[in-house]
Phi, psi and omega in degrees: 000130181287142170268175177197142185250118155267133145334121189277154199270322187325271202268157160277080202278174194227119171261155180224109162284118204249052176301159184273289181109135119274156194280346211276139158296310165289352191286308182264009148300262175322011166273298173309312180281345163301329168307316174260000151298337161263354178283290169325344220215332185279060207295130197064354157298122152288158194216132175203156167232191159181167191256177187247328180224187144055351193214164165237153012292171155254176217274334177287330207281345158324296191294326179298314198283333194273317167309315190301303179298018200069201196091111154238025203207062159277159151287103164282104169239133179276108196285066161231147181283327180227171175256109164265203133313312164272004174284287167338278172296279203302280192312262207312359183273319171297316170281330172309299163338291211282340191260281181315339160268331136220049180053029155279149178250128191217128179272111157282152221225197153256173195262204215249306175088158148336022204303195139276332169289332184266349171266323149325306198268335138272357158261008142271352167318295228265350152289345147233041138280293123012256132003301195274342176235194206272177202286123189216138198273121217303342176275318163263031171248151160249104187278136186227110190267135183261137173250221197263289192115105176256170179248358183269121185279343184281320149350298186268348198259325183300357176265325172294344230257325178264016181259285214288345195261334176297329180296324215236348197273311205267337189082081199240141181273338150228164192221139179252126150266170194203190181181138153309329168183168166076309198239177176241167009267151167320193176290293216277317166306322186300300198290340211267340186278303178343307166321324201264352180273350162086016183258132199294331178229146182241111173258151204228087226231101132289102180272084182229142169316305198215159160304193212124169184300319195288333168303312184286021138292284188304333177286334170295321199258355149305301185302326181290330195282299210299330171322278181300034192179046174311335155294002188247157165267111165241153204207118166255138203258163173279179181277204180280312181051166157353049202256175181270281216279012146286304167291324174312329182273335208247336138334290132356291193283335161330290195286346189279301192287329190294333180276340179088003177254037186258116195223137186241150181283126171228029158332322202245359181314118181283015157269340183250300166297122168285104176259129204326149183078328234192028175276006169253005172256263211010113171063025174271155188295128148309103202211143173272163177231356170267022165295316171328334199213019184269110159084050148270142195255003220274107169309101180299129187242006149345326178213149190286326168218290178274116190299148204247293183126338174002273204300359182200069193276359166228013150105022175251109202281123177303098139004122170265156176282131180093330216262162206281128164224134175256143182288030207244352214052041158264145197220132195263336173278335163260349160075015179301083236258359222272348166234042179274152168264124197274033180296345182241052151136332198253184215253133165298171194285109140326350179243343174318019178202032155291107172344340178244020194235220167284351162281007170273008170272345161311327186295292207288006182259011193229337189263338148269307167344302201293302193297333189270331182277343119230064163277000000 
């Protein structure tokens, strides 16, 4: 059963959908139609979204359109599955601007989280993931969940958090995390240790919102492991995408805020807490670090619609022309922190350089180097 939220008649209140942003065209297609999946559903709401990067609308051009409708309240929810840096940081730093320069008032919302709902909606992933393939018995499948990959330990610790409830949810005989960037261990270092626990089937579960290159990573670098172990069955499960108990949460987080009751745990934050490892981030400034790249438009036209992963096939980004690019290795959809120079906000990783972490998309980029030079 769907749910729907009215509007309360006192004030005009406003939702603001709260994006990251990409170059991948299809990414932000699907960003956009949840956006409007939720508009159906807000009755009597205004609804506006906006990016942080890479895309338009940007989180002011929201705000304005919502301002524009009366809108004297908005409700801000940040569409990210855990509170990171940009749950933390980026967005609010941006609407804190923006509520000070011009005295709308704006309700921070939480981030989607651990839910029961967001857990529905990945075990129906991964359950018609499942379904498509041969018959095989849940004690002898292993499931391996990818989360984004953060430099925030509470952040990367909430995915294990969803592995083990999906593992234990499905009776799968072992369950793995993995990440996609910035922390360890990777997709491909991660599966190649997985292989050696000896389970006839691997399913491969991205717990991501939307494509992008990086969902076309893990599948890549799935396939190179699974090449080389033609005995095991991998199975790639889809992402969350639209599922209905994804919007039901984000409905959720509407109501939490519209009641004053939306509060994020900050028990394990390393900006509030000395959390082991990370006690020097403690009490660092609420700072956007995307003003450089707040509305850049320029669209990767590398793959005609569903991103391949081309432009950044060992997690090193081909320069778009004209477009922000750092000589650094930083790749801003992945956030990939292991040579940035931290002049505009960020901290360094304390692990960048773990042997299961990013420097192994360096290896295997030096190691085609090496291989194509002599061909």
């Amino acid at each position: 059963m769907t749910q729907q939220i009215v509007a309360p008649a006192a004030t005009k209140h406003g939702v603001l959908i709260c994006g990251h942003g990409s170059r991948n065209r299809l990414a932000v297609a699907e960003f956009e139609g949840l956006a409007n999946g939720l508009k159906e559903r807000l009755t009597g709401l205004p609804v506006e979204y906006g990016f942080l990067e890479f895309a338009r609308p940007i989180l002011r051009d929201g705000l304005d359109k919502l301002r524009e409708q009366g809108v004297v309240k908005v409700l801000a929810v940040p569409a990210m599955l855990f509170a990171a840096g940009h749950a933390k940081n980026d967005i609010p730093s941006v609407l804190n601007t923006y509520s000070a320069e011009t005295g709308l008032e704006i309700d921070y919302g939480r981030e989607l989280g651990v839910d029961r709902l967001m857990i529905a909606a990945a075990g129906a992933r991964i359950q018609e993931a499942l379904n498509k393939t041969s018959r095989v018995d849940l004690c002898d499948t292993m499931l391996v969940v990818v989360g984004r990959g953060s430099s925030d330990p509470d952040a990367n610790s909430n995915v294990a958090k969803v592995t083990r409830m999906l593992v234990e949810g499905f009776g799968f005989g072992w369950g793995e995390t993995v990440y996609s960037g910035v922390t360890f261990p990777l997709v491909e270092p991660g599966l190649r240790h997985v292989v050696k626990l000896g389970f006839k089937r691997i399913i491969v579960f991205p717990y991501f919102l939307f494509s992008g290159v990086l969902v076309s990573r893990i599948r890549q670098h799935t396939e190179r492991v699974a090449d080389d172990h033609p005995e095991i069955d991998f199975v790639n499960a889809s992402y969350l995408g639209d599922h209905s108990f994804v919007l039901d949460t984000f409905l959720e987080r509407v109501q939490e805020v519209m009641g004053g009751e939306a509060a994020m745990n900050c028990s394990l934050c390393k900006y509030r807490a000395q959390v082991l490892g990370f006690e020097q981030e403690v009490g660092l400034d609420q700072s956007s670090h995307h003003h450089h790249v707040e509305g850049l438009t320029e669209a990767c036209a590398l793959c005609e619609r569903e991103c391949t992963g081309v432009c950044q096939p060992d997690g090193i980004p081909i320069p778009l022309s004209g477009g922000h690019h750092h000589d650094h290795d930083h790749n801003h959809e992945q956030h990939s922190h292991e040579q940035h120079s931290h002049e505009h906000g960020h901290h360094p990783y304390p692990h960048a350089d773990h042997p299961l972490g990013p420097t192994t998309l360096r290896r295997v980029a030096v190691k085609q180097e090496a291989t194509e030079s002599q061909i």
